[in-house]
N, C-alpha and C positions, 0 to 999 in steps of 0.2 A: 504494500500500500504506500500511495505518496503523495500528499500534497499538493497540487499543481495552479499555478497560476500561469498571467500571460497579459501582454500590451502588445496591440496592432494600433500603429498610430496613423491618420488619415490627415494630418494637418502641417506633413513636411518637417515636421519636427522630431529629435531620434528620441528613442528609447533609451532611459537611462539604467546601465546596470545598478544603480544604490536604489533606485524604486524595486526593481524587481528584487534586490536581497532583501528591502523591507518585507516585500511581501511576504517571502519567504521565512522571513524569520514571525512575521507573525501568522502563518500557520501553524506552527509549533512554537506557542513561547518558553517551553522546557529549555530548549537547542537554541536560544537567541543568536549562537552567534556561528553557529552553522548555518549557512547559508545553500547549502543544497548544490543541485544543479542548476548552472546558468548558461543559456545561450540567449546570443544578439545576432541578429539579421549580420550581414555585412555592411546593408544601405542604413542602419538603424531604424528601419521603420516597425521592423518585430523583434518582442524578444520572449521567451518562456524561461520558466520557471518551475522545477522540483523539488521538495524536500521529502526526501525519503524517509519511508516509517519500515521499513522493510521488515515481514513475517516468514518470507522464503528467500536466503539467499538466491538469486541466481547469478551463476556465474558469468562478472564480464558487465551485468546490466547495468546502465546508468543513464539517469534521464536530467534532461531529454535527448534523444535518441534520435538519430537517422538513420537513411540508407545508406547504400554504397555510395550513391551520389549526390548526397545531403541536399537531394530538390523536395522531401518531405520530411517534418519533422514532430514529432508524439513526445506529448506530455501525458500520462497514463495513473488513475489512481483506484483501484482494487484488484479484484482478483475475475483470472478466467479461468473458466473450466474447459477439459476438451480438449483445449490450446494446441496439447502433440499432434492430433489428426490435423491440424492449420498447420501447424508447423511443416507437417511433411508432405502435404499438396502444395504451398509454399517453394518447398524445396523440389519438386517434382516439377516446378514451373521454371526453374532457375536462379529461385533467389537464393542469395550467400547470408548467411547467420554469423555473428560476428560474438551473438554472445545468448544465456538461455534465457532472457526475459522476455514479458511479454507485451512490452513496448516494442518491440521489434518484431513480432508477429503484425502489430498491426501495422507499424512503418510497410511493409513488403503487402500487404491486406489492401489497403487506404492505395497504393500504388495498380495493384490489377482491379481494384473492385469502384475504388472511391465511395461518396457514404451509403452506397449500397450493403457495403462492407459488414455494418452496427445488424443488420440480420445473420448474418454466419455467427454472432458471440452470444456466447452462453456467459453468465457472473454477475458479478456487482462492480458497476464501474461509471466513473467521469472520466471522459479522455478530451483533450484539443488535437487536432491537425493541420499542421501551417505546410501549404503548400506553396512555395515559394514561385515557383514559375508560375501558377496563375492567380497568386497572389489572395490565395483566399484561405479560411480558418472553418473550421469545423469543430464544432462543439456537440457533447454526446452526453446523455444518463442513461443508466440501466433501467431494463423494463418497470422494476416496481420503483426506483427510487430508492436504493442502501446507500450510493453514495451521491453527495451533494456536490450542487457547480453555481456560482451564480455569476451573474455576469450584469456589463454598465454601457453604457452606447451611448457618445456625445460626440458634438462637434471634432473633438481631438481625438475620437477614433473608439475603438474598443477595448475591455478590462474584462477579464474571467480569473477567476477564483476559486477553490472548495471554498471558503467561508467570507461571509461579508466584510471581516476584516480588515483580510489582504486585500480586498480594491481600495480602502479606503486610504490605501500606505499611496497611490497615485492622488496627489493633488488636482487633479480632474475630475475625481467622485467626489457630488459634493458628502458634507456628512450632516443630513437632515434628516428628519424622522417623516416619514410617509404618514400624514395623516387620513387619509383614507384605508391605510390597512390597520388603522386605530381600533375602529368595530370590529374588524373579522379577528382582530387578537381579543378583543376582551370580549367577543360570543364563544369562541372555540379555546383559546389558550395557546392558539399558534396563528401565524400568520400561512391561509393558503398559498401556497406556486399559482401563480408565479409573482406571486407582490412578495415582499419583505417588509420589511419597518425601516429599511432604508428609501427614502427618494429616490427614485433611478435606477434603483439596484433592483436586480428578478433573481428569480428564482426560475430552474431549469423545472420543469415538471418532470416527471418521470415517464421513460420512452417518448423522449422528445429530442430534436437535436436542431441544431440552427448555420446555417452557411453566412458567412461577413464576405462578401465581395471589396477587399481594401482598395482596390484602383478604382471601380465604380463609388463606392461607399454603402453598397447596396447589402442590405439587412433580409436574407426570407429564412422567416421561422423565426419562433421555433414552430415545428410542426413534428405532428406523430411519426414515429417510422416505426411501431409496433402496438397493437392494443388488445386489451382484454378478448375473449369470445364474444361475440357481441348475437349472434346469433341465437335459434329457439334451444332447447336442454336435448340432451339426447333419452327421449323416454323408451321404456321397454325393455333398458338394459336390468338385469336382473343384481341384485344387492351383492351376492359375492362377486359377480366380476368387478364391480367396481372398486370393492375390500380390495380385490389382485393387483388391479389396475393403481390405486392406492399404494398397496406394499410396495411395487416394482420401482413405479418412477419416484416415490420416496427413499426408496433403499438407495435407489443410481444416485441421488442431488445429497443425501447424506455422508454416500462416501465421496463423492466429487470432492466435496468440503472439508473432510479429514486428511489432506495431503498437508506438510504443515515440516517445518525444520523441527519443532520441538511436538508431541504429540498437544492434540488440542484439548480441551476441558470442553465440559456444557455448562449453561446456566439451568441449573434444573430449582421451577419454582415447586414444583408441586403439582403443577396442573397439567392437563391432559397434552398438550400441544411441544410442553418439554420435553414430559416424560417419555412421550415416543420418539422425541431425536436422540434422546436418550437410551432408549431401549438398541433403536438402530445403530447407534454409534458404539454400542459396547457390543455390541455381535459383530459387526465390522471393522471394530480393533482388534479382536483377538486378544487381548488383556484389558486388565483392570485401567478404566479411566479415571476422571480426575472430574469431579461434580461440584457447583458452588451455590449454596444457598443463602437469601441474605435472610436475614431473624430482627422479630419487632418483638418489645416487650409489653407491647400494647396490645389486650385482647381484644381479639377478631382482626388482627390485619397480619397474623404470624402464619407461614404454608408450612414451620420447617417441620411437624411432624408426617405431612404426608410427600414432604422430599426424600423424608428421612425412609420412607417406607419404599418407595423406588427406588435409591440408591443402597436398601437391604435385598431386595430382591432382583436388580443386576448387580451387584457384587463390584459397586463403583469403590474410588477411595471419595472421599464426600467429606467436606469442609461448609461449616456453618459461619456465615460472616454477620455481625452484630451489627445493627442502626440504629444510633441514638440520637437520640434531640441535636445534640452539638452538630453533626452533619449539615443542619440547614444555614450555615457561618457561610458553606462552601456552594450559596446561589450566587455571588458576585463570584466568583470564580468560573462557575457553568454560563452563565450570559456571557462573559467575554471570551469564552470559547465559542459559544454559540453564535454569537456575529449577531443573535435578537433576542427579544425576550422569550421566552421558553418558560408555560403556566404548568406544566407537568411534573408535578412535584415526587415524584417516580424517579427522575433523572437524578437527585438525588440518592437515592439507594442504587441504580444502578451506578454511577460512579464512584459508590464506597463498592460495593461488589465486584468493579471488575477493578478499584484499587489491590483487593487481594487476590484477586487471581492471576493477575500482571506476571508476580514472582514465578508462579509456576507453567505458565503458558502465554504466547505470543497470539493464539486462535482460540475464539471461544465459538461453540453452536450455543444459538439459540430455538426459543419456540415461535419467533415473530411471524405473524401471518395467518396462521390457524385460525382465528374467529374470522377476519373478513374473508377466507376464502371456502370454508366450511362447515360459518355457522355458528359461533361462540357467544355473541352479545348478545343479551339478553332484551335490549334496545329491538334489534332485528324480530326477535318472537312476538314481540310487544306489539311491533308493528305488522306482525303476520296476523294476529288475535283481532285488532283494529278493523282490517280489511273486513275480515269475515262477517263483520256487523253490520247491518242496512244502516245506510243512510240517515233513517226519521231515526233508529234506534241513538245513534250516535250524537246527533242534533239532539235529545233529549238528554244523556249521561252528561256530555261534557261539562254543561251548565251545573250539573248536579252537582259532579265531582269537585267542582270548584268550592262548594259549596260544604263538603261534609269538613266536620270536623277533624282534628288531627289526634291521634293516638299516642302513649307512649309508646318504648320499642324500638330498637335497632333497626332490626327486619322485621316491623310488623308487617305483616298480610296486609292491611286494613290503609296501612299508607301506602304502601306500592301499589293498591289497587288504584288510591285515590290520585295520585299522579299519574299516573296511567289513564283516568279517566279524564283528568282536568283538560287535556289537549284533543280530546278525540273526535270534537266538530270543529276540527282545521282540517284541512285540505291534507294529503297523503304528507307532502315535502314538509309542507308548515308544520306540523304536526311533531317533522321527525326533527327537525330545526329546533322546534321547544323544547325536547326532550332531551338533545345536544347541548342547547346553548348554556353557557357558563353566564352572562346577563344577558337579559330578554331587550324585546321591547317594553315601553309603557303603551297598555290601554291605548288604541285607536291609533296608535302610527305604525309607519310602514304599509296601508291599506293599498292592494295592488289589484286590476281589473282582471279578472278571469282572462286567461289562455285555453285555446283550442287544444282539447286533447287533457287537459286535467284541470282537476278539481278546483272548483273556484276558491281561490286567497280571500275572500270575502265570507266563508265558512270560518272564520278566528273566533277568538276568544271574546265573551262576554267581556264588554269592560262595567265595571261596577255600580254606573248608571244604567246599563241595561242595553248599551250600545252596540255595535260592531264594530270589532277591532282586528287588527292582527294579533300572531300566535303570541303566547308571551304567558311563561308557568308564573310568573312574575305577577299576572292578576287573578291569581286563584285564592281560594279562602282562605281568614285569619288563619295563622296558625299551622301551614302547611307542611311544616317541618314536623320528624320526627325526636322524640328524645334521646340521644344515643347514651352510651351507658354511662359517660362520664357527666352528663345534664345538658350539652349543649344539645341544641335546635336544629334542625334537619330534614330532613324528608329520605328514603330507601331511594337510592338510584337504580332506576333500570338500565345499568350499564349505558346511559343516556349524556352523557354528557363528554365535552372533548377531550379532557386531562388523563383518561384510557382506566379508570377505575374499574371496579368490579358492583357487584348486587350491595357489598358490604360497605360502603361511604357515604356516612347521614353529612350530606352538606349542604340540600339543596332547600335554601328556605326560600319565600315565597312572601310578597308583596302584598299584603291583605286589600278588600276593597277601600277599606279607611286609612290608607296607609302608614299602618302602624308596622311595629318591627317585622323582619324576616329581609327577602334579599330587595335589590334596587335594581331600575330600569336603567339602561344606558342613556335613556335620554335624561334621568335626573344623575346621574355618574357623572357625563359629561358634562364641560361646559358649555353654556348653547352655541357661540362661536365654532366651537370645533366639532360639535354634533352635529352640526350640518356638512359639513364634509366628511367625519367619518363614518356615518353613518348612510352616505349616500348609494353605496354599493348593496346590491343585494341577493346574499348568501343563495337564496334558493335556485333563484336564473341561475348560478355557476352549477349548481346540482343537477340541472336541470342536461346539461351540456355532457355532465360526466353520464350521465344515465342514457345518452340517446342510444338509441337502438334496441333499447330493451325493453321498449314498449310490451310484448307480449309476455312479462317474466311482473312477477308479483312486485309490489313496492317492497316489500322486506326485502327480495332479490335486488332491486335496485337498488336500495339502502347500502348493504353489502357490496355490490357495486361502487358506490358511493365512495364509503371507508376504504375500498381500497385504493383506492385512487387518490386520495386526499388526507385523510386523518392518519392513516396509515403511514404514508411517509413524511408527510410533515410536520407530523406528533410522535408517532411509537418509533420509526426508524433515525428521525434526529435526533430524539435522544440518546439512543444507540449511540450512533455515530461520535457523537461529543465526551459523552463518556469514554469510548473506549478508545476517542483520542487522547485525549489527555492523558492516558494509561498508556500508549503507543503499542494497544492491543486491537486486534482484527476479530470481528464479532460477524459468524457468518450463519445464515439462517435458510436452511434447505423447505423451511418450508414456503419459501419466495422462491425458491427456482421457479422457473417462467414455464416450466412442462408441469410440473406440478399446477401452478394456478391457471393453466387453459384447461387442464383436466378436471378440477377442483368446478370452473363454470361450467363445465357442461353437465353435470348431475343437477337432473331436478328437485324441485324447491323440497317437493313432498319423500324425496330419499335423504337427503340434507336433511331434514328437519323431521323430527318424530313427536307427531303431534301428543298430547295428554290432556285429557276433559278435566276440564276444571283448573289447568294449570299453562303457564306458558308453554311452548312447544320444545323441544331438548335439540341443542343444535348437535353439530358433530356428529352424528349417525355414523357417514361413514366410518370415519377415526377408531369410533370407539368397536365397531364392529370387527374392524381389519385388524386391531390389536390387541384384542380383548385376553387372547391366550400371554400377552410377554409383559403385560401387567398387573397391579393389585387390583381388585374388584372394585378396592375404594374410590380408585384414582378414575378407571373406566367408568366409575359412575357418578362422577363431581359435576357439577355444576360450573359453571365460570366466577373465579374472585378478583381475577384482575390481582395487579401488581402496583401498590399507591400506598401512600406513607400518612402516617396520622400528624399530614401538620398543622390540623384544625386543630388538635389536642394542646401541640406545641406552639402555637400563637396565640392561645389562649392560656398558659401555665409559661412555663418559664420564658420564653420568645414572648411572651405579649409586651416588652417594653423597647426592646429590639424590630420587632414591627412599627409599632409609633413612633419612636424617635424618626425611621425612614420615612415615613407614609407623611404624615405630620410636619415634616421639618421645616422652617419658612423659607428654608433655600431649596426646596425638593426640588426637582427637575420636572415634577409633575402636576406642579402647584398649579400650571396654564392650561394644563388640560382638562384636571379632574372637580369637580366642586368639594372642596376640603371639608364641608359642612358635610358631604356623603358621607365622604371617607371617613371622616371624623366618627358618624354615625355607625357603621361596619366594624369599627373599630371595638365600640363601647360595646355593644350589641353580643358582639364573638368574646370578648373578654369576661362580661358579665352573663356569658353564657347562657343570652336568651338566644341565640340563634349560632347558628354554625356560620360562619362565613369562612371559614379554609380556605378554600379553593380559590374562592375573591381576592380575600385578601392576599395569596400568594401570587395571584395573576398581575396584581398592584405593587407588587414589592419585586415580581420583577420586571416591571418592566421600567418602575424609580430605576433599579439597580443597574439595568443594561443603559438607561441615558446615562445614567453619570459615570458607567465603564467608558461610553463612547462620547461621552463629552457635550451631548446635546443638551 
C-alpha cells in the first residue's frame, strides 16, 4: 500500500518538488520527513508523488514507476489480486518487468489496454496514470470504495491525493469548509462522494474514474467504469446452490487476501460476517491464526464472549484489546488523518484495535460488507415490514406512532415499535432518510412535489399543528427516547441511522410537538444564514440516482443498494482506512471482493431474507445456511449488534466537561455556524441525563475539532 499524490499544472507554470514532498509527508505524518517517491515531468508541468506503507515487499518496486520508455507513469495504492495471470499475458505480449510490483503490471496494462484497462483488476485500489505523450492523467477507485483518492481542478490545473490533506500542502487548494456538504454531514455523520467538507475538493466515488486532458484542459468524468447488478434477481435457483455458490467465491477472495510477508490476523467481533472470514481463513492457513477482539466494560456494547467462542472453536491464538473512556482524547488525532470530520465514533475503537494488532501483523481480514450485501440491518427488514402494509393502513399508524408514549428499557419492544411506526406515512426514500438521519428536519420544510414513479414527499410527517410536513423523527411524540440503563434518554435504533450502530444504541431522542427536551432540527442547529445553503441539497434525489434501475426489486433491496454505495464507503470503509493508516497496517475485507457482491445481488429479496410473523424479517439466510456446520449455533443464530462505542455514556460522566469546554468555547470555530443556544441546550440535556445526545454531540465535536486541525 502507498500513498499517492500528484500536480498537472495547466497554467505554464512548473511543479514544485517541496509541494509535492509536503504532500507526501503529510500522508503519513509518523514519517514527516521521508519523503517517499518523487518524480517531475522534464517540462515541469507534472509531477507524482509516493509514500510507501509497504505490506508485501516486492522486489525492485518503487513508485512511481514507468516503463521501458518512461512515456507512462503509475502512482498505485493497494493491493491486487490475480496480478501473476496479468503478469504473464503481459509478458507473452512482450513487455520487460524490471521488478515484482504491481505498479508495473499496470504501467505495461495502461500501455496495451489504456482505461479500458480498470476492468481486467480484481483488489482495493487508487491508482493515477500520467501519460506523457498525450499528455493526459487518469485517475481510478476500486469497485466498492476501500481505498480513497480525492482530487481539486482550478485554473492552475489539477491536484489528486488519498486524503484531503495532501492537496491542501499546494497553495492553489483553497482551504475552506464547503458549506453545503454542512447538512449531509450532520444528517449522516459523513460527508457523501463526491463532496467533502472541503471547497473544491471531491471525493472519487467508488468505480469511478476520470481522464484530465492537460493540453486541452479538458475534465470528463468522473464517470462509472463498473457497477452493481442492476438487473431482475435470478429466481428458481434453489437455496443450496446458492450456500455453494457462496462457499466457493468466498473461499477464492479469502484466500486471495491471505498472501501477506508476515501471516495476516482477522478482526473477529463476534458476529456472523467475521466469524466466517474467520472460519475461512483458519482452514486456509493450515495453522493456528492470530484473532483481535476489542472489549467495552460497558454493559450491552461488549461481543468478547461470543469472539471468544469462535476463536474456541477454530483453534485461533485470540487477543482481547480493552477500550476505555480515555480513547476519545484521540478524535483530534483521527480528523486530521481523516482530511474531514468523521461522526462515527466506532473509528475510535477500531484505531485502539488495530493499534495492537500492528505489532503482530502488517494485514488484517475483516467482516466489512456483509449487511449491505446480504442483508444485516435491521433498518433494511424495517423497511421490508413497511412495504407490506396498505397504504390507508400506514397513513393511519404513523400519526399514531408519533403519538404513543415512551417506555422505559434499552430494547424495549414497545419503542422500536414506536419508531418504526413514527415514519411510516413518508414516502419509501423519506421514510428510510428518517430512520438514517443523525438531525432531521423541523416540521414543514424541505416539502418537495411528487415524482413520477414514487411515492409522493408530501406523505411526511404530521407537524404538530396538524400540518404536512417533511420526514423528520424529530416531530414525533414527547418523550421519544428510551431509558437506557444508565438513565439517559433514547429511543432503540433500528440499525437506522448513519454512525453504522447496531439494534443496541439508545441515542435517538426526539423533538416533542411543544418542543420540549429530546433531539433538534437542523434548521434550529443551524444558523439561518448558513441553513440556507447547507441545507439546500437534497439527500433523497442522490438516493434516488444510486437506486436507478432497480425499479423492479423491493425498496428494502434498494435501500441495501443504497448503503452500498454510499454509507458503506464513506462511513464503515473510511474508517477502516484511517485507522489502519495511522497503524501502517492493511485491512482487507473479502467480503467486498467485486464477484462476491455481483453474486450477493442477484439472490432474491425473499432467499436473502427469512421472513418471521410477528417479528422483523432475519437477514443473512444465505450466510448463515452455507456455514452453519464451521460455526457455534450461537453465532449462526445472532442477530446484528453493530460495532459502536458508549460515548453517550462518556460525554455524559467523565468527558462531559471536555465536550463543553470544545463545543462552548467563544473562540470555537463553530461558533458561525451553529446556534450556541442549541448547542448549549444538547449539552445540558445529555449531561443531566434527560436525553441521550451521543451521537450529536460527537458529530459536533468533530467537526469543532477537524476546523481547528485545518485551521478554518
Amino acid at each position: 500500500m502507498c500513498g499517492i499524490a500528484g500536480i498537472i499544472r495547466t497554467d505554464g507554470r512548473p511543479v514544485r518538488a517541496a509541494v509535492l514532498a509536503d504532500m507526501a509527508a503529510r500522508l503519513d505524518p509518523r514519517r514527516p520527513d521521508d519523503a517517499g517517491g518523487l518524480w517531475l515531468a522534464p517540462d515541469g508541468a507534472a509531477g507524482l508523488v509516493a509514500r510507501p506503507r509497504a505490506v508485501i515487499d516486492h522486489a525492485g518496486s518503487h513508485q512511481p514507476t514507468a516503463g521501458e520508455d518512461g512515456a507512462v507513469w503509475v502512482v498505485f495504492d493497494g493491493e491486487l489480486y490475480g496480478v501473476a495471470a496479468l503478469r504473464a499475458a503481459l509478458a507473452q505480449r512482450g513487455h520487460r518487468f524490471a521488478s515484482a510490483g504491481d505498479a508495473e503490471v499496470l504501467v505495461h496494462l495502461y500501455e496495451d489496454e489504456g482505461p479500458a484497462m480498470l476492468e481486467r483488476l480484481s483488489g482495493q485500489f487508487a491508482l493515477a496514470v500520467w501519460d506523457t505523450r498525450r499528455r493526459r492523467l487518469l485517475l481510478a477507485r476500486d469497485r466498492l470504495g476501500q481505498k480513497p483518492l480525492t482530487w481539486w481542478h482550478g485554473p492552475a490545473g489539477l491536484a489528486f491525493a488519498s486524503e484531503p490533506a495532501a492537496l491542501l500542502a499546494w497553495p492553489e487548494v483553497p482551504r475552506r469548509l464547503d458549506v453545503r456538504c454542512l447538512g449531509a454531514y450532520l444528517r449522516f455523520g459523513y460527508v457523501p462522494a463526491p463532496g467533502t467538507a472541503l471547497a473544491g475538493v471531491r471525493k472519487m466515488p467508488p468505480a469511478h474514474c476520470l481522464t484530465f486532458d492537460a493540453g486541452a484542459g479538458r475534465l470528463d468524468g468522473p464517470r462509472r467504469w463498473w457497477d452493481i447488478p442492476r438487473g431482475p434477481p435470478r429466481h428458481g435457483v434453489p437455496l443450496a446452490a446458492w450456500c455453494d455458490a457462496v462457499r466457493d467465491v468466498l473461499g477464492q477472495a479469502v484466500r486471495d487476501r491471505l498472501v501477506a510477508d508476515v501471516p495476516p490476523a482477522v478482526l473477529l467481533s463476534g458476529g456472523l460476517d467475521s466469524s466466517i472470514v474467520t472460519a475461512l481463513a483458519a482452514e486456509a492457513a493450515g495453522a493456528p491464526i492470530r484473532t483481535f477482539t476489542a472489549r467495552f466494560d460497558e454493559a450491552g456494547w461488549d461481543e468478547g464472549a461470543q469472539a471468544r467462542a469462535v476463536a474456541h472453536r477454530l483453534g485461533t491464538r485470540h487477543t482481547e484489546v480493552r477500550v476505555r473512556p480515555a480513547c476519545i482524547e484521540t478524535l483530534e488525532t483521527l480528523v486530521r488523518h481523516h482530511g474531514e470530520p468523521v461522526a462515527d465514533s466506532s473509528s475510535l475503537a477500531m484505531a485502539h484495535l488495530l493499534g495492537a494488532v500492528r505489532p503482530a501483523a502488517t494485514v488484517a481480514l475483516s467482516g466489512d460488507g456483509g449487511d449491505e450485501s446480504f442483508g444485516g440491518y435491521p433498518r433494511h427488514g424495517a423497511l421490508a415490514v413497511s412495504e407490506r402494509l396498505p397504504a390507508a393502513v400506514r397513513a393511519i399508524l404513523g400519526p399514531l406512532g408519533r403519538l404513543l408514549p415512551a417506555r422505559a428499557g434499552r430494547r424495549s419492544a414497545w419503542n422500536a415499535a414506536r419508531r418504526f411506526l413514527s415514519a411510516l406515512d413518508a414516502a419509501p426514500l423519506e421514510r428510510y432518510l428518517a430512520w438514517r438521519s443523525l438531525f432531521g428536519r423541523a416540521p414543514g420544510a424541505g416539502v418537495r412535489a411528487p415524482d413520477k414513479g414514487v411515492s409522493a414527499p408530501d406523505k411526511g410527517v404530521l407537524a404538530p399543528d396538524g400540518s404536512r410536513g417533511s420526514v423528520s423523527l424529530e416531530a414525533r411524540a414527547p418523550g421519544a427516547g428510551v431509558l437506557a440503563p444508565d438513565g439517559s434518554r433514547g429511543s432503540v435504533s433500528l440499525e437506522a441511522r448513519a454512525p453504522g450502530k447496531g439494534v443496541r444504541a439508545p441515542d435517538k431522542g426526539v423533538l416533542a410537538p411543544d418542543g420540549s427536551r429530546g433531539s433538534v432540527s437542523l434548521d434550529a442547529l443551524l444558523a439561518p444564514d448558513v441553513a440556507r445553503e447547507a441545507l439546500a441539497d437534497d439527500p433523497v434525489a442522490r438516493w434516488r440516482g444510486l437506486a436507478r434501475g432497480l425499479d423492479d426489486r423491493p425498496w428494502a433491496d434498494r435501500a441495501m443498494a443504497i448503503d452500498l454505495q454510499d454509507y458503506l464507503p464513506d462511513d464503515c470503509l473510511a474508517k477502516v482506512h484511517v485507522a489502519s493508516m495511522a497503524h501502517g497496517l492493511e485491512v482487507r475485507s473479502p467480503l467486498l471482493d467485486h464477484r462476491v457482491v455481483e453474486l450477493a445481488r442477484q439472490i432474491p429479496w425473499d432467499v436473502t431474507w427469512r421472513r418471521r410473523p410477528g417479528r422483523l424479517p432475519e437477514g443473512k439466510r444465505v450466510l448463515r445456511a452455507a456455514f452453519a456446520d464451521r460455526l457455534p449455533k450461537r453465532i449462526i443464530g445472532r442477530g446484528k449488534m453493530g460495532f459502536g462505542v458508549p460515548v453517550g455514556r462518556w460525554l455524559a460522566g467523565p468527558y462531559a466537561e471536555w465536550a463543553r469546554a470544545r463545543l462552548l468555547d467563544p473562540g470555537a470555530r463553530t461558533r458561525d455556524l451553529l446556534q450556541r443556544k442549541t448547542v448549549g441546550r444538547l449539552l445540558a440535556e445529555h449531561t443531566a441525563r434527560r436525553a441521550d445526545h451521543g451521537d450529536r454531540l460527537w458529530a459536533l465535536l468533530a467537526l469543532e475539532l477537524w476546523m481547528r486541525a485545518f485551521g478554518l
